[in-house]
N, C-alpha and C positions, 0 to 999 in steps of 0.2 A: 503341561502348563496351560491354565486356560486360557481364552483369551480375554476374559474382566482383567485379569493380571496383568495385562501387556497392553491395559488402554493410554492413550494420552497422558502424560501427566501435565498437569498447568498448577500454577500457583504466581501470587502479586503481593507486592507489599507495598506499605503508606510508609515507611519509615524511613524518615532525611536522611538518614545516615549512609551510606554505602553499604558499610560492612556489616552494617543490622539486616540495613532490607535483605543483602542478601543470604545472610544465615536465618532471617527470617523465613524468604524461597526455599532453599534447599534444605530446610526442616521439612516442610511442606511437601517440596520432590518425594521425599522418601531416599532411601535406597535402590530403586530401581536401574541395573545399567542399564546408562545411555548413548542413542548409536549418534544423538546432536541434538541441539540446542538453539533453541528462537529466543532473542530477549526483544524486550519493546520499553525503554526508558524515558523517564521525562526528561529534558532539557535541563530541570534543574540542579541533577544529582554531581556533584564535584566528577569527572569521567575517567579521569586518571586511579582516584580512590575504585570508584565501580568496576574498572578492568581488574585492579587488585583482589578486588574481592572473588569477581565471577571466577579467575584463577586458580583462588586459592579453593572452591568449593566445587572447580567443573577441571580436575585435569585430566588430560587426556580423551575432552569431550570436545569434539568440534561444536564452536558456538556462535554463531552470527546472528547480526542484530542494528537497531539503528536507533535515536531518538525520536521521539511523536508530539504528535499535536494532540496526546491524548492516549487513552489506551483505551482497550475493549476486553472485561474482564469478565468473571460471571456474573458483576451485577451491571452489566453493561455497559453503558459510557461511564469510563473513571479518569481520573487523572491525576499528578503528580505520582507514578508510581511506577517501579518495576517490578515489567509482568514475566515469568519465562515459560516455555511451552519446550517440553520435554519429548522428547521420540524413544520411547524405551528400544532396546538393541535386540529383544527376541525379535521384534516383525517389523523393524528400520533400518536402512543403512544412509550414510547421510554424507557427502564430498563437498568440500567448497571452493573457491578461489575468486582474488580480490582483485578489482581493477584498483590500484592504491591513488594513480595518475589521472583523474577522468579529463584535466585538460590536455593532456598530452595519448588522449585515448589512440589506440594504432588498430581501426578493426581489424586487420590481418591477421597479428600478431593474437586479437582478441578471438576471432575464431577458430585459431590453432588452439589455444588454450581450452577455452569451451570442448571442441571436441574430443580432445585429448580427456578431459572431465568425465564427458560422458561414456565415453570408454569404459576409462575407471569405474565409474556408477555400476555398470550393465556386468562388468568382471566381480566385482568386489562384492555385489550383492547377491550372485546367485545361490548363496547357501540360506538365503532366505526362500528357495522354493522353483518350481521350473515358470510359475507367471510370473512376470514384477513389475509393477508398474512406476515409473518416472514421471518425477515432475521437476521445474525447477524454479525454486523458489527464488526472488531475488530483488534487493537492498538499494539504492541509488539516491545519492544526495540530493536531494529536494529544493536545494536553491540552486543547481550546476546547468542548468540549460541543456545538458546530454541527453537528456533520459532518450527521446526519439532516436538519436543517433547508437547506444548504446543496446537498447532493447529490440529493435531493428536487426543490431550485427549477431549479437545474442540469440534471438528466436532462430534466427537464418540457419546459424551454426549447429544449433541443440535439432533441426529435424522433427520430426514427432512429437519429443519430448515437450508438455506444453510450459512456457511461462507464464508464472503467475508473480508479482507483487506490487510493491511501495513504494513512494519516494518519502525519506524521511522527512522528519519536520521540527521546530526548536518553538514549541507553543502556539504564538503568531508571532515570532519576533522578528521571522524573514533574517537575521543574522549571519547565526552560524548552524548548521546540522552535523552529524555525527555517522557514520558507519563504525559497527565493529565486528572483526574479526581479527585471528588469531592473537585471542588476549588482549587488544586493543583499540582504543579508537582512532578512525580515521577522518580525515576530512576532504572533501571532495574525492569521492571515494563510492565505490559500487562492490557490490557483492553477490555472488550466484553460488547456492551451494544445490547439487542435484539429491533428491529427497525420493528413495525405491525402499518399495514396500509389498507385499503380495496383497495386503489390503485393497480395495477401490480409491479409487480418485475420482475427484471432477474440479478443474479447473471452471468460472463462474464469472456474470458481469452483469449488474441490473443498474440502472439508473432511476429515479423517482422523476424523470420529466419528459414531457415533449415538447417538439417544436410548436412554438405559436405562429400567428399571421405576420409579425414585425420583420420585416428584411434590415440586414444592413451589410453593404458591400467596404470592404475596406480599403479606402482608398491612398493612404497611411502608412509605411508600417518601419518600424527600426527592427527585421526577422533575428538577426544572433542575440537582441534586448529584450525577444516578446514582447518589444512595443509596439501599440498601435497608435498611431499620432491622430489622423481621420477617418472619420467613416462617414459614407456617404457627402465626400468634399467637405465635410463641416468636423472645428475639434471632436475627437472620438470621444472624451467622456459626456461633452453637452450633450450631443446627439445620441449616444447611447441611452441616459439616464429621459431623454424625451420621449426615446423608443418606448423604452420598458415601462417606465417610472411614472409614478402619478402626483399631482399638486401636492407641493409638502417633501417631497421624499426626496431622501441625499443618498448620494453615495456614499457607501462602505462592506466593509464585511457581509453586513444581515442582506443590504440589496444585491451585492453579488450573485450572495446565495440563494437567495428567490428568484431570482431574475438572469437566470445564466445561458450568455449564448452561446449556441449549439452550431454544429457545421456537419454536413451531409459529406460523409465517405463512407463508398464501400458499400450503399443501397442502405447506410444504418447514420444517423445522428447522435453526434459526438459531444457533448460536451466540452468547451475550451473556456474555461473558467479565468475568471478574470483575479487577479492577486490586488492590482493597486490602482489606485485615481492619482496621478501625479502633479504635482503643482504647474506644469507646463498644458494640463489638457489633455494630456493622453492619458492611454492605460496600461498598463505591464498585465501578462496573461501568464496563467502556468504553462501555457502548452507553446508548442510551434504556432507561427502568425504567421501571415506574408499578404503584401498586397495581390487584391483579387480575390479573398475568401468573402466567401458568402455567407454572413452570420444569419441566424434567428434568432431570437430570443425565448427561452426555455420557458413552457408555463407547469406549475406542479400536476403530480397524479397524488392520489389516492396511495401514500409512500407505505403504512401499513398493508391493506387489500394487496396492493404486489409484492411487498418482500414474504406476504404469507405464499401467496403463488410462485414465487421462489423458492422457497424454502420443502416446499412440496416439488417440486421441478426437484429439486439436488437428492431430496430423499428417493424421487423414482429414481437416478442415477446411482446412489452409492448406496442403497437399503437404509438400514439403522445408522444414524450420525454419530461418528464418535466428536469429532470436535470440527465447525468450520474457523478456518484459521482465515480473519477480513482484513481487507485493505478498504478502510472504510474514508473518503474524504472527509478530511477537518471540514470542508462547507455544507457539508448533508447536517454535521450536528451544530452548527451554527443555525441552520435554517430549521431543524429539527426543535431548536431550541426557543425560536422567534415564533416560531407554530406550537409551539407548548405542546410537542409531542415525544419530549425527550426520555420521559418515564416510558409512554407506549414501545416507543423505539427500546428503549433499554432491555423490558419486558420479554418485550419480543429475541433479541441476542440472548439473554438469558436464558429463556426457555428453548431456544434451539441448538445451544451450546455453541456460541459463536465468541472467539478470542481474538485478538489481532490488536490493529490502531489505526488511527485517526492521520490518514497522512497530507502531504502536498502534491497527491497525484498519484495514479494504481498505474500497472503493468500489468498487459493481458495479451496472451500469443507477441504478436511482433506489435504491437499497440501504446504508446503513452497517451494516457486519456486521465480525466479529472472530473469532479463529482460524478462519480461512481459508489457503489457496494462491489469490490471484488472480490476474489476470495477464493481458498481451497476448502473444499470438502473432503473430510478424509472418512471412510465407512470403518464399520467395527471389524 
């Protein structure tokens, strides 16, 4: 068998329907066995019907997946759509398991699990060859405040193996989010399935910004709310929007995402994106807050010139690309979009082969972080 024959398969479809889109997909798939299955859906599609479908066209395929703020297809940013990305079973083997509970998460109980997984992985795949490399991909509902607590117990457990993924997302409704796995959907809910392969990996992380000269100390903060109430002793959204913001400008979505402050951990700057401006003056963040963080305010690079020096960075790691699978923040293509660079940006995923979605926050090693590019490189 060659290896053309046993590359990636992906395919997406526009069609409202559940049960179209997905005989629409798995027309597409082909026949190829598969050792699992990525889906990436819009919000809108009925979920109940959609688990029926994937069902009836994936059994016997481990399949996990979540809702988006979007998808990333091969014409790059798409949306309203379900995308699936295939792991054909000559050169994949693929394991998962679901925190179904994320309020009543037990890390203990979650690292026995985890390990146990990875066991499995390193036993189950070796008839794929004597290298194999581990990764593990992984799922988390994007409005549940866990992700740091979860991805944290996670990496810890998995050792070497690195993590990589997503926090879902339901458009911008902030609502409701979805995980799915075994047949269906879940709600406040996380997913890890570990993903071995004799292929190359490279686990990845770029951001489009640096820190500017604006400080702000948080003086404020509701931490289990990811609110910040002040910053620098005055309401945190006035003062934010003074820091950053120029005569004229409100807050919303588009200033968020030009304008996002960043927080020094680690000798590296983070991004801690801000979600909302709330009628009380404060702000809701995607990430962990506590009073005493030292914010700056993000100013753009040059987001084209770096993701090409990215993209070159991943190819020295993995040779020839067969598909990079992104965890791309829903705010990169909001600001992408306010920059009128959204065809460039598309351009560019296209021509590199880059699949995934548009989420409420990436997972990288033991890391929850936001506007980001994250993402797996898988080589041929």
């Amino acid at each position: 068998m060659s290896m053309e024959a046993a590359d990636i398969v992906f395919a997406s479809s526009h069609m409202p329907d559940p049960a179209d889109a997905m005989a629409q997909v798995a027309g597409a798939l082909g026949d190829t066995p598969l050792a699992g299955m990525l889906l990436f859906c819009s919000h809108r599609f009925d979920r109940d019907a959609l688990a029926r479908a994937v069902n009836r066209h994936g059994e016997q395929v481990i399949a996990i997946g979540c809702t988006s703020s979007g998808e990333l297809t091969e014409v790059g940013y798409d949306e309203d759509s379900l995308s699936v990305i295939g792991f054909p079973a000559a050169s994949f083997h693929m394991v998962s398991h679901c925190f179904d509970d994320i309020d009543a998460f037990d890390p203990v109980a979650a690292r026995e699990a985890v390990r146990s997984l990875a066991a499995v992985a390193e036993r189950d795949s070796r008839h794929l060859g004597d290298r194999v490399n581990h990764v593990a991909l992984f799922l988390v509902d994007g409005l549940s405040h866990r992700e740091e607590l979860l991805t944290m117990t996670i990496q810890d457990a998995l050792g070497d193996v690195p993590l990589i993924g997503g926090s879902s997302g339901d458009g911008l409704d902030f609502r409701e989010t979805a995980i799915f796995h075994g047949g269906r959907f879940h709600h406040r809910a996380a997913v890890i399935a570990i993903l071995s392969t004799p292929r190359p990996l490279h686990v990845f992380k770029g951001q489009h910004y640096r820190p500017g000269a604006a400080k702000m100390v948080v003086t404020g903060a509701i931490p289990q709310d990811r609110v910040v109430t002040e910053i620098n002793a005055e309401p945190a959204a006035q003062e934010y929007l003074r820091l950053a913001g120029h005569a004229g400008e409100a807050l919303g979505l588009a200033f968020y995402a030009a304008h996002p402050p960043m927080v020094r951990a680690g000798g590296d700057y983070h991004v801690r994106s801000i979600q909302s401006a709330n009628p009380d003056g404060s702000l809701t963040f995607y990430c962990a807050i506590d009073e005493g963080i030292v914010l700056t305010v993000g100013e753009p690079v040059d987001r084209i010139a770096g993701m090409e020096a990215m993209f070159a960075d991943i190819a020295a790691h993995v040779g020839t690309v067969d598909r990079i699978i992104a965890f791309d923040c829903v705010l990169n293509r909001i600001d992408a979009e306010q920059r009128q660079i959204s065809r460039a940006v598309s351009e560019l995923y296209g021509r590199h082969r880059v699949i995934g979605f548009n989420t409420y926050g990436e997972q990288y090693h033991a890391l929850h972080v936001n506007q980001t590019f994250s993402g797996l490189a898988i080589g041929r």
